[in-house]
C-alpha positions as CSV (number, residue, x, y, z in Angstrom):
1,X,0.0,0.0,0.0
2,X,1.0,3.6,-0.5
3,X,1.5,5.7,2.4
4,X,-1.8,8.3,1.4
5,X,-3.8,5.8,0.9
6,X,-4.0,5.8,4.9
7,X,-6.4,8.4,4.3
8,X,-9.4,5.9,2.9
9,X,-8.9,3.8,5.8
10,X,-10.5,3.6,9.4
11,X,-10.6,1.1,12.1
12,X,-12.8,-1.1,11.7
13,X,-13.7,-1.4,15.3
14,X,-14.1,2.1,16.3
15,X,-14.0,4.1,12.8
16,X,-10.9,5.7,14.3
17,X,-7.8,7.0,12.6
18,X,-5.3,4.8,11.8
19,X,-1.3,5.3,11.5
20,X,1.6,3.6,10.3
21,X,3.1,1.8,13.5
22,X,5.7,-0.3,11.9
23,X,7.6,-0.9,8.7
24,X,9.4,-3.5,8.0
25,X,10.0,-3.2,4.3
26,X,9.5,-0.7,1.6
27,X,9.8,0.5,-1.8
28,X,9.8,4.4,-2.2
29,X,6.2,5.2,-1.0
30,X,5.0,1.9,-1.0
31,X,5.2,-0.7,2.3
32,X,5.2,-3.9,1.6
33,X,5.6,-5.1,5.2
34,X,4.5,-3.9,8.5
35,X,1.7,-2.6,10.8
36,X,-1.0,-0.1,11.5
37,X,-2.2,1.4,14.1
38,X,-5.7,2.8,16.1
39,X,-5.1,6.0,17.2
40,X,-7.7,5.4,19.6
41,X,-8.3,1.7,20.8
42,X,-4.6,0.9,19.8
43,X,-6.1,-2.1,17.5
44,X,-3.5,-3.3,15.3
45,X,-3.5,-4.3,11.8
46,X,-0.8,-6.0,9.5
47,X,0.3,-4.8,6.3
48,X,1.2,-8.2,4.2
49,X,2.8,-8.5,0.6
50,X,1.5,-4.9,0.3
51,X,-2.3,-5.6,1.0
52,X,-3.3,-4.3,4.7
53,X,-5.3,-7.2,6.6
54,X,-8.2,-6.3,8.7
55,X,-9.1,-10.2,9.2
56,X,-7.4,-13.2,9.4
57,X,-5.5,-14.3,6.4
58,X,-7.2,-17.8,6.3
59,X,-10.7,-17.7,6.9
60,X,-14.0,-19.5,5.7
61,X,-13.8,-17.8,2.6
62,X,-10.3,-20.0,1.8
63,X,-11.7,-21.9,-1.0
64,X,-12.2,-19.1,-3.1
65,X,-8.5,-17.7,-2.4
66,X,-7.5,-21.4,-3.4
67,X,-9.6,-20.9,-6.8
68,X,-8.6,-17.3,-7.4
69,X,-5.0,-17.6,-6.6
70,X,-5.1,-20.7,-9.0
71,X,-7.2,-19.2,-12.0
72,X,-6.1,-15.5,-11.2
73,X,-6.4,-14.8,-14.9
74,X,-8.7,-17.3,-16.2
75,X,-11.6,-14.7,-16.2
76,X,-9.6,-11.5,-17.3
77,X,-10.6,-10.5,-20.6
78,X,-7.0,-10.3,-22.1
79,X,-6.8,-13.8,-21.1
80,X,-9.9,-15.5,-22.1
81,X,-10.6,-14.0,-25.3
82,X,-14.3,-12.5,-25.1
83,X,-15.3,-9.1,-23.4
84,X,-17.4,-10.9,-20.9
85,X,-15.7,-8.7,-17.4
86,X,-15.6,-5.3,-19.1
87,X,-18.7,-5.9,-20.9
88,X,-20.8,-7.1,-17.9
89,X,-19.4,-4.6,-15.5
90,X,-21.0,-1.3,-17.3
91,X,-24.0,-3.1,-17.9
92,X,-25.0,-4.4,-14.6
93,X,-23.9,-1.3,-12.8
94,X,-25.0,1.3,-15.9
95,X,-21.7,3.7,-14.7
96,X,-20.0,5.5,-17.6
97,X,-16.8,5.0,-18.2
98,X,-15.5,8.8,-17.4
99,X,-15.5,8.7,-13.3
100,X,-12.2,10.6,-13.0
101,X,-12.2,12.7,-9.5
102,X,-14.5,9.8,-8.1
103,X,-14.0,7.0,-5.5
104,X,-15.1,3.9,-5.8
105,X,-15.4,0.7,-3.3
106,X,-15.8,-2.5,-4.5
107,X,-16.9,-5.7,-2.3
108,X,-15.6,-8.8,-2.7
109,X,-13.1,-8.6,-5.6
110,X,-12.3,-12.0,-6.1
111,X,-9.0,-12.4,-8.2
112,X,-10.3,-8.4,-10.0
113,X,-11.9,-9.4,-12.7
114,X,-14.6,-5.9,-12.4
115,X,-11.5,-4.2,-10.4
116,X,-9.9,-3.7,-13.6
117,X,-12.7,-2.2,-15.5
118,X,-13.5,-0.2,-12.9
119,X,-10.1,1.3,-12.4
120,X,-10.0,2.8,-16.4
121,X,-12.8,5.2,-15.2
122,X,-10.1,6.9,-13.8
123,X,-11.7,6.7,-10.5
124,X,-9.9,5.8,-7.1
125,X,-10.9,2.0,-6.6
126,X,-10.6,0.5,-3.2
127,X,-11.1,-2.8,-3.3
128,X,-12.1,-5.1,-0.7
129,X,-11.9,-9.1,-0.4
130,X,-12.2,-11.2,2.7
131,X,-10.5,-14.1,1.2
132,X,-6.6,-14.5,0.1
133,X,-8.3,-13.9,-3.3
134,X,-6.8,-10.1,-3.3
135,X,-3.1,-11.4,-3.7
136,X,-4.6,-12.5,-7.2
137,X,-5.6,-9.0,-7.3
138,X,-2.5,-7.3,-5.9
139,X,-0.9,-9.1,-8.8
140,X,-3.0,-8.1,-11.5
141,X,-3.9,-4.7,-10.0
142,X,-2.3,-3.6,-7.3
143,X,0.6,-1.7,-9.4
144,X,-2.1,0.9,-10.4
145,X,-2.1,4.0,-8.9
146,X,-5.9,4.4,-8.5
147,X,-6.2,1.0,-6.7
148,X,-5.9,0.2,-3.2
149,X,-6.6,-3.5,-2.1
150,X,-7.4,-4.7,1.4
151,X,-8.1,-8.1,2.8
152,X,-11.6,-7.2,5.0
153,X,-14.9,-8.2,5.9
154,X,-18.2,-7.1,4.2
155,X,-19.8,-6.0,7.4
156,X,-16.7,-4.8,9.2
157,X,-15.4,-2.8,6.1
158,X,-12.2,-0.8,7.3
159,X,-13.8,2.6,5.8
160,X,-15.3,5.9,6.3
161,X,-19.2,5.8,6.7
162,X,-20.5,8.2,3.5
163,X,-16.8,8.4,1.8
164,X,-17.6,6.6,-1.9
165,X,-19.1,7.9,-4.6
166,X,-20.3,4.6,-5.7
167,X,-20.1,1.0,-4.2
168,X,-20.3,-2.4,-6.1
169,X,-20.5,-6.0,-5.2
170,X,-20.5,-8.6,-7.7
171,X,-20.7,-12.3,-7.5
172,X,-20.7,-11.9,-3.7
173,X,-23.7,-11.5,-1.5
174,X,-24.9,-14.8,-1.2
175,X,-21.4,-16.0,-0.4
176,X,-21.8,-14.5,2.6
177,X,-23.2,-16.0,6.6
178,X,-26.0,-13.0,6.0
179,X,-26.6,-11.2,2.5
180,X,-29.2,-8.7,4.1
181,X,-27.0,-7.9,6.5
182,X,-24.1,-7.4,3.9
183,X,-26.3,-5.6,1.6
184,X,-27.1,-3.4,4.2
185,X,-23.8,-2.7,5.7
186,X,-22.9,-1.9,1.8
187,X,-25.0,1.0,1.8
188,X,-23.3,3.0,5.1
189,X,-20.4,3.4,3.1
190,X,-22.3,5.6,0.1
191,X,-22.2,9.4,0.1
192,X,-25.5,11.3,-0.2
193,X,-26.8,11.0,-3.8
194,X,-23.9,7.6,-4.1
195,X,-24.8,4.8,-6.4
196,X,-24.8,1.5,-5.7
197,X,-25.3,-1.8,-8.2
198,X,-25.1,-4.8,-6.5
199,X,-26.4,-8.4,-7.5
200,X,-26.9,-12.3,-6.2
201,X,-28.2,-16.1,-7.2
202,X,-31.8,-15.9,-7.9
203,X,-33.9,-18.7,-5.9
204,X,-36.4,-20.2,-7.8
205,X,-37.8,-24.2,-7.9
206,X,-35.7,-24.6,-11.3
207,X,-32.3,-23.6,-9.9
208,X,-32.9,-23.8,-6.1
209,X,-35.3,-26.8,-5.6
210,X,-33.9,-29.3,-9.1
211,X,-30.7,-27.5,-8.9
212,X,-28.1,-30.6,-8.9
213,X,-25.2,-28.6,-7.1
214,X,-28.0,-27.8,-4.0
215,X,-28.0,-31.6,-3.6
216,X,-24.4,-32.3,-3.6
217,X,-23.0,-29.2,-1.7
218,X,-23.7,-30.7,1.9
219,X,-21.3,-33.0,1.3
220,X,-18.5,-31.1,-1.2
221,X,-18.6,-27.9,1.0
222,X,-16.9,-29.5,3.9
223,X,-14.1,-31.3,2.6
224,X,-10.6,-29.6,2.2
225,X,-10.4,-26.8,-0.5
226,X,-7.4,-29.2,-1.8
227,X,-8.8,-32.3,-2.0
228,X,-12.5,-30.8,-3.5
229,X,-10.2,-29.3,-6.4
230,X,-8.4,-32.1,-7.3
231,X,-11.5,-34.2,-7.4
232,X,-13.6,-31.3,-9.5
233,X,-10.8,-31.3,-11.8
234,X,-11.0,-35.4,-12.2
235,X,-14.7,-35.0,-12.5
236,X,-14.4,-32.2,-15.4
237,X,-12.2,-34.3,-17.1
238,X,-13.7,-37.7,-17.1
239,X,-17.4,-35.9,-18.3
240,X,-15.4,-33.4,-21.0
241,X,-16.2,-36.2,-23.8
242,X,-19.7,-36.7,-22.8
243,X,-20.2,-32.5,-22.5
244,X,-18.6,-32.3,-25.4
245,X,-21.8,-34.1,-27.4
246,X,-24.8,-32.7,-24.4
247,X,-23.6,-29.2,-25.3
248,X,-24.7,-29.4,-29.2
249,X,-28.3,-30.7,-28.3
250,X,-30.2,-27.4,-29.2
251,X,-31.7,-25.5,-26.6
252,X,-31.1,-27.7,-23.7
253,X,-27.9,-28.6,-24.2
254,X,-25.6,-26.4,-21.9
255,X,-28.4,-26.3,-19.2
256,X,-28.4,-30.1,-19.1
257,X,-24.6,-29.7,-18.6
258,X,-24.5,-27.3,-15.8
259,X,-27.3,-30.0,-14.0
260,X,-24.4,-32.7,-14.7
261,X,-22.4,-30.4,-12.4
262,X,-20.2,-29.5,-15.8
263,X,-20.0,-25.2,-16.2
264,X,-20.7,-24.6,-19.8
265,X,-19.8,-21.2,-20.7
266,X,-19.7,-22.3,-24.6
267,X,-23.1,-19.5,-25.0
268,X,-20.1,-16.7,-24.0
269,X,-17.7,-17.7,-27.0
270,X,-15.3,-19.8,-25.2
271,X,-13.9,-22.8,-27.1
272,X,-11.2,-25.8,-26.5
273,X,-9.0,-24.8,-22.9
274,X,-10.5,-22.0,-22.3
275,X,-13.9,-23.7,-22.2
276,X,-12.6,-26.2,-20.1
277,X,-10.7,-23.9,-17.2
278,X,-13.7,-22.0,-17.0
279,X,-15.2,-25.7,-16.1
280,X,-12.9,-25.7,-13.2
281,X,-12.8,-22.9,-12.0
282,X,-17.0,-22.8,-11.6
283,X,-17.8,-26.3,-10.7
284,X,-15.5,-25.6,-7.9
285,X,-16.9,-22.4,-7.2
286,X,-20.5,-24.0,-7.3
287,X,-19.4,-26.9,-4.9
288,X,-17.0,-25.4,-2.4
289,X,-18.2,-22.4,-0.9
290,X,-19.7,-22.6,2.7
291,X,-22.6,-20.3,2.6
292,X,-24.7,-20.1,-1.0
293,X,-28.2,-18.2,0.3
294,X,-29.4,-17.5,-2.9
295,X,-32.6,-14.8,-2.9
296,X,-36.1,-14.1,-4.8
297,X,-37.0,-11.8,-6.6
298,X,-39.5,-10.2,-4.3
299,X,-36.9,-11.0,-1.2
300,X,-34.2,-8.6,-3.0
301,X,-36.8,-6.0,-3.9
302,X,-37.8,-5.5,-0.2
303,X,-34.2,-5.4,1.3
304,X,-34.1,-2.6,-1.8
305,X,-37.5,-0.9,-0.3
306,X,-36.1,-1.3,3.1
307,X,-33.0,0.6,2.5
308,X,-34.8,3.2,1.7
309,X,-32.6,4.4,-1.9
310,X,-33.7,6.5,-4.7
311,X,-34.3,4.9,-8.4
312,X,-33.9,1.7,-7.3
313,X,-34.1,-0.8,-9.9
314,X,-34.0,-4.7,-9.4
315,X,-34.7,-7.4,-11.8
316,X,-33.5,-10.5,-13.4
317,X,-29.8,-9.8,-14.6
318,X,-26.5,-11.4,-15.0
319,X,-25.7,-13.3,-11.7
320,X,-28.9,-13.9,-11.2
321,X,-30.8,-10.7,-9.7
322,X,-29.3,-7.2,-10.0
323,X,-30.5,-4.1,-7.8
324,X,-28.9,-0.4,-8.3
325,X,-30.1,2.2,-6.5
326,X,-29.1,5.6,-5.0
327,X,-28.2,7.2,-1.7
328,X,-30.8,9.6,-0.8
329,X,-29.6,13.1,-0.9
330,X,-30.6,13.1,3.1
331,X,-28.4,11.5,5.0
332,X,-31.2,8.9,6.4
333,X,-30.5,5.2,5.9
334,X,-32.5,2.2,6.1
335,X,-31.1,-0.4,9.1
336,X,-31.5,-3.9,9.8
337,X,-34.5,-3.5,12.4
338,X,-36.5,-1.2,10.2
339,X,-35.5,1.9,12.1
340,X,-33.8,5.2,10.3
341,X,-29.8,6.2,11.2
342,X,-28.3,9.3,10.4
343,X,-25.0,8.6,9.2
344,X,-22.1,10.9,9.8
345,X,-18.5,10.5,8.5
């Protein structure tokens, strides 16, 4: 991390200033090892490899730094060939692509697919994951100057309350032990009149009740991130043949795949290798986390309501159900209980 980029950060216990307490290795402006400080509980917070942590490096989010840290280019767009990150990021959050003199936050960035998008609107991205998925961004990303990546958690962000112009959080959500209560924290961190675009799995009988990976999951969620990998990879491999034919069967033949617990992204342009890492990479991701709490339709609409945000807009999307909406220009939020907070920096 850069030394100004202390002033994006808080405690995350106490919303407190934080300074440098130790370092242990730098380059010019940049620490790559050492420690913050609270000001004011004296809370203390390692700098690692350049990425500040604000939770424990292993955590129950370590399968996804095991598939991110593995495949930490497999969805970049330079790397697979199609436009699918840059393409989906401006139309699921419907930003333009001039946000110079803005700052940006970004939830769970995963290896930083969207962070890189996001960072050639010229905005200042800070980018948050609470796995060891952002040393697959650090690599990738962290050599901008308009990026700062931290290693935090969704509802214990280490930020200012009302600092970003606009807050994302893709792919996410229902990863999470509560996604109301992640959505929710989410919103705190907007400034008055802030956007925020935001999306997660849609639960309905056909993907919820007959989905395949629903039925399988209490079994593949608790073994070792290792050993799931491995056998996924097996799995893909022995099935590629017989995918291979399902997939040209008109109409239903890349669902009947992804019930076969085979990812099919064929539909997006991706052919031969390519086809088959993305295979890996989401069969794992389908199998391994520990919390998928996918949402309705009407479910995300009321947390939407709830929050109380301006042009708020949710539907069927991408991932599955994308809201947007905007910070009301008064500084009123929406909580958890139902009750209104005025939120101060």
């Amino acid at each position: 991390m850069q030394e100004h980029h202390l002033s994006y950060l808080c405690c995350p216990n106490c919303r407190s200033h934080l300074e440098i307490h130790e370092i242990r290795d730098r380059s010019g402006s940049s620490i790559r090892e050492g420690a913050l400080r609270c000001s004011s509980c004296g809370a203390s917070f390692p700098i690692l490899r350049s990425i500040p942590r604000f939770v424990p490096v292993e955590n129950y989010a370590s399968s996804f730094g095991l598939q991110w840290n593995r495949h930490d280019r497999t969805q970049y767009d330079a790397s697979s060939g199609i436009q699918n990150s840059v393409r989906r990021f401006f139309e699921e959050t419907k930003w333009p692509r001039d946000l110079q003199s803005e700052v940006i936050l970004e939830a769970g960035s995963g290896s930083g697919r969207f962070t890189e998008p996001a960072a050639t609107t010229g905005a200042m991205v800070v980018s948050a994951d609470y796995s060891s998925a952002v040393e697959a961004n650090y690599r990738s990303n962290g050599g901008r100057p308009n990026v700062l990546i931290v290693q935090a958690d969704i509802v214990q962000m280490p930020f200012h309350r009302s600092s970003f112009d606009r807050v994302f959080c893709f792919g996410v959500l229902q990863h999470t032990p509560d996604p109301k209560r992640s959505l929710f924290a989410l919103q705190e961190f907007l400034k008055p009149g802030g956007a925020l675009a935001v999306d997660i799995y849609k639960k309905t009988f056909a993907k919820y009740v007959l989905g395949t990976k629903y039925w399988v999951r209490p079994v593949t969620k608790r073994l070792p991130p290792q050993t799931l990998y491995k056998l996924t990879k097996s799995y893909i491999d022995f099935m590629w043949p017989l995918a291979s034919v399902v997939r040209r069967i008109p109409r239903i033949g890349v669902p009947l795949n992804w019930r076969l617990l085979v990812a099919d992204y064929s539909k997006e342009g991706l052919t031969g290798e390519r086809l088959r890492e993305w295979a890996y990479l989401d069969t794992f991701d389908m199998l391994s986390p520990r919390f998928d709490s996918p949402a309705t339709l009407s479910t995300f609409r009321k947390w939407f309501e709830e929050m109380g945000l301006d042009d708020v807009e949710v539907h069927y999307g991408y991932n599955g159900i994308e809201g947007r909406g905007r910070r009301s220009t008064g500084k009123h939020v929406g909580r958890l209980d139902g009750s209104k907070e005025v939120l101060n920096r």
